[in-house]
C-alpha positions, 0 to 999 in steps of 0.5 A: 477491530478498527477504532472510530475516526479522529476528530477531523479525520476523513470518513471512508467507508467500503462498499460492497464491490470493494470500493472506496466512495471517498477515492477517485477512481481510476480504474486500472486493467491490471488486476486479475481475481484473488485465488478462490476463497482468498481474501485479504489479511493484510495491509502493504505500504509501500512509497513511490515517485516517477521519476524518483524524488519527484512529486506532482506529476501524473506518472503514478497514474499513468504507470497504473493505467499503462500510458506512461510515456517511457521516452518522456525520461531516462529512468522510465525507458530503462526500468519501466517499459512494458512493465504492468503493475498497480496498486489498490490505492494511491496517497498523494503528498496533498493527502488526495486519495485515488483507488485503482484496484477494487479490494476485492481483486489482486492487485500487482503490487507486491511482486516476489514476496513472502509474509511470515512463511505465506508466499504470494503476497499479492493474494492475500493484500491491499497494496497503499502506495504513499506518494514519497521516496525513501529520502524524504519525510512523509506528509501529514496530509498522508497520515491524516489519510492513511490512518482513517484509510486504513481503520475502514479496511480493517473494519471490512476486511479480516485485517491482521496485519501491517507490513512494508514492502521492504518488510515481505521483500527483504533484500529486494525492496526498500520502501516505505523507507526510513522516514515512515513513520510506523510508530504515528500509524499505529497511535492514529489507528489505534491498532494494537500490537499484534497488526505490527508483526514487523516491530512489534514481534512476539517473543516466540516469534519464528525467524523472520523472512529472509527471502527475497 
């Protein structure tokens, strides 16, 4: 199901507990099991920067692990209060990998979604959120990390998919925005067609989700 590692790419493997040894690991209290016999098909890519456009700073960190100073800027006081959410993983724009949720427990991070008829998205997925907004171009460094990332799940897991956010939120969600590069992941996974649902459709595809 994955392809070995390009020359020079990072080796990550996952161990038994859902854990990538490569990461930093952060855990987060925001998790909670998956529903019995659940266990994760899909990859979710999402972006995200705090504030927006903003890179650097701890805040992603802080709002996976519930410190995030909410008086510290207007943009955290009017959309981030009391909000709990996570990830599984975090990339930053440096290629730096940080785990927050073990792959083997729900993360919250796809919110209200739906994947090709399957609600609940957040059952069934490993959330990757790229250090980036959807003005900006990606960094190497972040594909470098992503594609190996993502062949090391794909090889633990029963992985058959790949979707933005935007993808299983239509209307609602807009990352990983523009300036992902779905074309690069795919030719450094070498996943074939079928794990892009989303711009690789099958011909008697049924219509795409449009709930939000």
């Amino acid at each position: 199901m994955s392809a070995a590692p390009s020359s020079g790419s990072p080796a990550y493997e996952v161990d038994a507990q859902g854990w990538v040894a490569a990461a930093r690991r952060l855990p987060t209290p925001n998790f909670e099991a998956r529903p019995a016999g659940a266990v994760p098909t899909l990859i979710v890519v999402h972006n995200i920067s705090l504030p927006p456009d903003t890179f650097g700073g701890p805040e992603i960190a802080d709002l996976f692990l519930n410190r995030l100073d909410c008086d510290a800027h207007p943009y955290f006081d009017a959309h981030l209060r009391g909000v709990r959410v996570s990830a599984h993983f975090v990339i930053h724009r440096d290629g730096t990998l940080e785990q927050f949720v073990s792959c083997a427990q729900r993360a919250w991070h796809a919110g209200l979604s739906r994947f090709f008829g399957r609600e609940r998205c957040n059952d069934f997925s490993i959330g990757i959120e790229l250090e980036g907004s959807d003005t900006r171009a990606f960094e190497p460094a972040q594909y470098a990390t992503l594609a190996p990332l993502v062949r090391a799940l794909a090889a633990h897991y029963p992985i058959d998919a790949l979707a933005g956010h935007s993808d299983i939120a239509p209307g609602r969600k807009t990352d990983p925005g523009p300036h992902f590069d779905w074309a690069r992941l795919q030719r450094e996974t070498q996943l074939g067609d079928a794990f892009f649902p989303y711009i690789h459709p099958p011909i008697a595809n049924d219509e795409r989700d449009a709930s939000s």
